[in-house]
C-alpha positions in Angstrom: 12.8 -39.9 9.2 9.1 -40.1 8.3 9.6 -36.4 6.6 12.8 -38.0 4.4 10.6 -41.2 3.1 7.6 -39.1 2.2 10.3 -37.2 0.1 12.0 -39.8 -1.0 8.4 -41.6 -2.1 7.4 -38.4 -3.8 10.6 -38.2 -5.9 9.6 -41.9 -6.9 6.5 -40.9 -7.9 6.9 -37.4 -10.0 8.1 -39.7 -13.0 5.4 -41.8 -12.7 2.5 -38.5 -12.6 4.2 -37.4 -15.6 3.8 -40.2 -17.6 0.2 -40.5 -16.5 -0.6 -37.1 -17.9 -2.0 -37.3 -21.3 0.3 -35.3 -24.3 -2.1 -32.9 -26.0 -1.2 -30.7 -28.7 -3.7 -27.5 -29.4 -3.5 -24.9 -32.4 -4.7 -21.5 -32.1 -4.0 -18.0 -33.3 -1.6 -15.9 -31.5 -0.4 -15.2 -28.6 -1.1 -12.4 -26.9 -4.3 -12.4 -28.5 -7.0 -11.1 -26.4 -10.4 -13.5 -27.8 -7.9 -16.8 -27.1 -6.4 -15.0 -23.4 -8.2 -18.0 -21.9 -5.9 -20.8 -24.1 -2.5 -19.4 -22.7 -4.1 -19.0 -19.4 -4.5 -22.9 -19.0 -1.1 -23.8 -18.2 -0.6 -20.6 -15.8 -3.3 -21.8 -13.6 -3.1 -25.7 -13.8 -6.2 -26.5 -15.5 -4.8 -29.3 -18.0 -2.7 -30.5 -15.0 -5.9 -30.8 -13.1 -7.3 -33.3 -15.8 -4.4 -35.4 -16.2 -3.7 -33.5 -19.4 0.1 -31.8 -20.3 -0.8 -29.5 -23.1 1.3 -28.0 -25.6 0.2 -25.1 -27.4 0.7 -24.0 -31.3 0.8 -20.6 -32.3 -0.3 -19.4 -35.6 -1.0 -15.8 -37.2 -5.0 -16.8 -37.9 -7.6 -19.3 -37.4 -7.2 -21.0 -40.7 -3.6 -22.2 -40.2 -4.2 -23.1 -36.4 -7.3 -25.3 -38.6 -4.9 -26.2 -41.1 -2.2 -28.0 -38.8 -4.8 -29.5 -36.6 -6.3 -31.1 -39.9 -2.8 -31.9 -41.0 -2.7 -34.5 -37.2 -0.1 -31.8 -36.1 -2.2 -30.8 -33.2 -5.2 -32.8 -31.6 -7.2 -29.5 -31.0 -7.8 -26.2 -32.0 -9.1 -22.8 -31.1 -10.5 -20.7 -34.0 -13.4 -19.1 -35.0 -16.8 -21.2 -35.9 -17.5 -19.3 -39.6 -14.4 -20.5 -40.6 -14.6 -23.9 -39.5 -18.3 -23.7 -41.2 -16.6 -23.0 -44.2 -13.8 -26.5 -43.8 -16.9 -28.2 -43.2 -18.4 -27.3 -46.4 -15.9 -28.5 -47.9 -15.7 -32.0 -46.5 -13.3 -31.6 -43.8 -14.2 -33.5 -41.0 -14.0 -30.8 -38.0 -16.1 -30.7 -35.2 -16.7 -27.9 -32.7 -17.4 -29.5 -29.1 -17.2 -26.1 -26.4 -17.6 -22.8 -26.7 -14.7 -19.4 -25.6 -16.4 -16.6 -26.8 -19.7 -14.7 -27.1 -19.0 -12.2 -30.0 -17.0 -11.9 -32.7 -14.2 -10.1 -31.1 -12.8 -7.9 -33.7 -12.5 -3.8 -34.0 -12.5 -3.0 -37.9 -9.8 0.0 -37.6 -8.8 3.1 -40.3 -5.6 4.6 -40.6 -5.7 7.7 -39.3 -4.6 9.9 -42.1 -7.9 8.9 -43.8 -9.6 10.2 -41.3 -11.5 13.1 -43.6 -12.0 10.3 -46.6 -13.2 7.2 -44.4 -16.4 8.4 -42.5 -18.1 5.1 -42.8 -18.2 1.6 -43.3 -19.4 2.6 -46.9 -16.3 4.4 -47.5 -14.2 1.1 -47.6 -15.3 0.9 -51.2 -12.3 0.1 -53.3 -9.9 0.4 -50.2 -7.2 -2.2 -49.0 -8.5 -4.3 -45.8 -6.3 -6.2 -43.5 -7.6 -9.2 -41.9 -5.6 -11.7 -40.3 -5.0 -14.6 -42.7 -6.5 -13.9 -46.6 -7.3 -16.6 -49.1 -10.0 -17.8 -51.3 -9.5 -21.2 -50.2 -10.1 -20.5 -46.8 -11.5 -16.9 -45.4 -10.2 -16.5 -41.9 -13.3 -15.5 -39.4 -12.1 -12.0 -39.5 -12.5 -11.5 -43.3 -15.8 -12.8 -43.1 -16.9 -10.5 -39.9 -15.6 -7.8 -42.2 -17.5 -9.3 -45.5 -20.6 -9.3 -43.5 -20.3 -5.5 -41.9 -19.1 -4.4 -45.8 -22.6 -6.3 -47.3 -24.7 -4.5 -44.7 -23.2 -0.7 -45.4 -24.2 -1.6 -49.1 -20.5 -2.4 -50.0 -20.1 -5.8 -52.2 -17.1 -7.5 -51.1 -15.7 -8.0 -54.2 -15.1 -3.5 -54.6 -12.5 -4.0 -51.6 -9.0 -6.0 -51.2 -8.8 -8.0 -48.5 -4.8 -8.7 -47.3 -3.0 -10.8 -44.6 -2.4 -8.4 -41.8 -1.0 -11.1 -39.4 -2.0 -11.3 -36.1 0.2 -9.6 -34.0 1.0 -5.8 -32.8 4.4 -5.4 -35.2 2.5 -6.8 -38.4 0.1 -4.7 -38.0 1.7 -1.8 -37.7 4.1 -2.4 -40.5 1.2 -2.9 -42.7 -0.1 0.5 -41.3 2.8 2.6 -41.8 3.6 1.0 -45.2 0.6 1.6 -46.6 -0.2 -1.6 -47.3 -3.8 -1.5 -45.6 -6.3 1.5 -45.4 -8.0 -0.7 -42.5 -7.5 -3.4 -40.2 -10.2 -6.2 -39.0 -8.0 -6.3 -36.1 -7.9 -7.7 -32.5 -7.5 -6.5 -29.3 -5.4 -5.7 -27.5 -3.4 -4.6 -30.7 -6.4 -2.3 -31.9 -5.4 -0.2 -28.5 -2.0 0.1 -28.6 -2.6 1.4 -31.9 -5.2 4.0 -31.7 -3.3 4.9 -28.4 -0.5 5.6 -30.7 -2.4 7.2 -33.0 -2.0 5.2 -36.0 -5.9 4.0 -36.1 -9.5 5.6 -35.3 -12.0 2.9 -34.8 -15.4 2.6 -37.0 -16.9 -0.7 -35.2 -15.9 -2.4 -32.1 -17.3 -5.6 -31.6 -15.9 -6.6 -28.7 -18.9 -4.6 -26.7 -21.9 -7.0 -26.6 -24.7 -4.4 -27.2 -22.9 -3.2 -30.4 -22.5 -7.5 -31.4 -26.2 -7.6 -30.8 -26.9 -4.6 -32.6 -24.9 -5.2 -35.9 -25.3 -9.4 -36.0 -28.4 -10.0 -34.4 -27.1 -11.8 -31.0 -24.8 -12.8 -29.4 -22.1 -15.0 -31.9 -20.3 -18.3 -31.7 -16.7 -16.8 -32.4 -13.8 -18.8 -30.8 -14.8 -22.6 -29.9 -12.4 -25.6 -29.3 -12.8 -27.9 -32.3 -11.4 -31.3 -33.2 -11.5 -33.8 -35.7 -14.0 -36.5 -36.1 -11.2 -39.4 -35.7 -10.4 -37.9 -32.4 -13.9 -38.0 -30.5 -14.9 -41.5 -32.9 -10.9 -43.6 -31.2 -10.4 -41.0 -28.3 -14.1 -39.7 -26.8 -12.4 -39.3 -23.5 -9.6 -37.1 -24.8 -12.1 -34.7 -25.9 -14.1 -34.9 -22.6 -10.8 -34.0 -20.7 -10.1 -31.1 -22.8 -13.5 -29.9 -22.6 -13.1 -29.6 -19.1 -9.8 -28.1 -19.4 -11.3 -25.3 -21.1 -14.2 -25.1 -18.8 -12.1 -25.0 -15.6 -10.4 -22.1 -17.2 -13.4 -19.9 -18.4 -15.1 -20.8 -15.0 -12.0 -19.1 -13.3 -11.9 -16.2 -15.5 -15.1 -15.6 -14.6 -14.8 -15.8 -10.5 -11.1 -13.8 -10.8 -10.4 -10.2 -11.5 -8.7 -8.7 -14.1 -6.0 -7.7 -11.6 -5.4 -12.0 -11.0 -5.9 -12.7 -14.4 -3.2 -10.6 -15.7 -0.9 -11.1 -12.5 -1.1 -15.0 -13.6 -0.5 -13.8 -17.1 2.2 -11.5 -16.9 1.7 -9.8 -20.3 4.4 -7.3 -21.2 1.5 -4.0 -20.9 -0.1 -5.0 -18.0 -2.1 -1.5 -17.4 -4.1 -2.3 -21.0 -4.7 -5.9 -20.4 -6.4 -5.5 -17.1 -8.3 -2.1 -18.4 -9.4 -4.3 -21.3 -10.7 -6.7 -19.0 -12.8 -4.7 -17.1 -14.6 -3.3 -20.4 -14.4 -6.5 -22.0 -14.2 -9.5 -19.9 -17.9 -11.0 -20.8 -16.9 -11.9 -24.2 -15.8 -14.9 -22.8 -18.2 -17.8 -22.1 -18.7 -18.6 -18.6 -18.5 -22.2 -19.0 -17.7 -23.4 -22.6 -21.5 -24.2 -23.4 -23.3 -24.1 -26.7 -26.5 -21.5 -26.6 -29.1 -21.6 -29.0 -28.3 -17.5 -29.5 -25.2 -18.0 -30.6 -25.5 -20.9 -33.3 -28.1 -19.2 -34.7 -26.4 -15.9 -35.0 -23.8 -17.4 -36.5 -25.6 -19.4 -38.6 -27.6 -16.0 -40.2 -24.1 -14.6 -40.2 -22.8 -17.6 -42.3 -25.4 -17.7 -44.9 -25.5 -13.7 -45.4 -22.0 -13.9 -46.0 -22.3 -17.0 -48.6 -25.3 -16.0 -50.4 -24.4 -17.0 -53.7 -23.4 -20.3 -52.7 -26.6 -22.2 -52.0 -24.7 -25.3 -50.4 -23.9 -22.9 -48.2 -26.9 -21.8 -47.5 -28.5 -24.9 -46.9 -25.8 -25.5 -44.2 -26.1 -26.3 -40.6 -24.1 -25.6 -37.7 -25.3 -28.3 -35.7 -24.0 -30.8 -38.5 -20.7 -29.9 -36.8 -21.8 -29.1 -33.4 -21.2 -31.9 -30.8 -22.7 -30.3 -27.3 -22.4 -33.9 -25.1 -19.6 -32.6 -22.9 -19.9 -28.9 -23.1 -24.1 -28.8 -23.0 -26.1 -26.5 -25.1 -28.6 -23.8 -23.7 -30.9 -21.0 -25.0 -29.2 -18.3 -24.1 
């Protein structure tokens, strides 16, 4: 009898949990994505659960959209990259970044492989066709300006190449491969394998590896981060503390899990590449979703190399958009 009314009190009370878990809506680019991994693993392990949160996720084939419908009040979150929520903020938008998911910029700039003997370079991207994941002057997607900045630095103005939407998944990018459509891709992994493995691609930078980040950008790089709108944190301060902690439970457990539990949790459809990918790549992810000093200032170089005609850009901040009170901020 006892074992039949604890039941029959727990069945009572499953509706009521429900209810009590706070609806939140979060856009990012994806799925499948390697740099956002830690978004869809939130659900698989119970970290929005854990916070009284029920999250719903928003796919989108780049940063800028995922920006775009969060802006629009579709989603209450998003994960994207910081340059180009620098670049909304420049224009008035009122985003904020509040916790960090990367470290570097995670992108491999890729060549078709039948230019092999043309494209020895970065240099040699001159008047080619380059493929990031969302393209428009109104909004440059994070990749397109990783793959301004690498394109400046080889002596290569941005405006001798065309950049093209590429999408953001493993079939768009190889259609744009085989087509012709692209020369080379600012991709993402774990597309950017698949694809040399099938030997469309040969790979000229891979920033994924933190030496090479630090080596080409100067330090380590605020990349993915979970923004929000200034309405949110100015009616709903609490909401974004819960989310923060959402994230935070989930990078914490990536980083005490091996890539063997991660993917097992995941499930991805290659398995073998996502947990070899891991082990090469798994510190691109912040341990804990907190701001360091490195990073915003890395960016911040990044931001203003990349804009260096524009002097409002220029004179631009990241910590104009930066609120640390939930995530912290450290030096390095």
């Amino acid at each position: 009898m006892p074992v039949i009314l604890c039941l029959f009190w727990l069945a009572l009370a499953s509706p009521a949990l429900a209810e009590a878990m706070l609806p939140v809506v979060l856009a990012t680019a994806g799925p499948g994505n390697l740099s956002h991994l830690p978004v869809e693993l939130i659900k698989k392990i119970g970290a929005d659960r854990a916070e009284g949160v029920n999250l719903t996720v928003r796919y989108f084939p780049g940063g800028p959209l995922a920006y775009k419908d969060m802006l629009a009040k579709n989603a209450d979150f998003a994960v994207a990259g910081a340059p180009a929520l620098a670049a909304l903020r420049l224009k008035g938008e009122p985003v904020v970044s509040i916790a960090t998911v990367n470290r570097v910029p995670t992108f491999t700039l890729m060549v078709r492989a039948d230019l092999k003997d043309h494209v020895k370079s970065i240099a040699d991207l001159r008047a080619r066709v380059i493929g990031v994941n969302t393209s428009s002057t109104a909004s440059k997607s994070t990749s397109q300006q990783v793959a301004e900045y690498l394109l400046r630095r080889a002596g290569v103005d941005p405006t001798e190449v065309n950049f093209v939407p590429a999408g953001q998944s493993l079939e768009d990018q190889t259609a744009a491969l085989d087509s012709g459509a692209v020369d080379a891709i600012m991709g993402d992994e774990p597309f950017a394998t698949a694809l040399r493995r099938a030997g469309k691609v040969y790979v000229l930078a891979d920033l994924h590896d933190l030496d090479v980040a630090r080596r080409l950008l100067g330090g380590l790089f605020l990349n993915a981060q979970l923004a929000t709108r200034q309405d949110v944190i100015a009616k709903q301060p609490e909401l974004a503390a819960r989310m923060v902690r959402v994230l935070r439970r989930t990078l914490q457990w990536i980083a005490t899990h091996s890539p063997e539990e991660i993917a097992a949790r995941l499930d991805p459809p290659d398995r073998a590449t996502l947990i070899a990918l891991l082990k090469r790549y798994k510190a691109i992810y912040s341990p804990d979703g907190a701001f360091t000093e490195e990073q915003i200032r890395t960016a911040e170089s990044f931001f203003h190399f990349t804009h260096a005609t524009d002097p409002a850009a220029r004179s631009l901040r990241f910590m104009q958009f930066i609120d640390h009170r939930w995530a912290g901020l450290t030096q390095r």
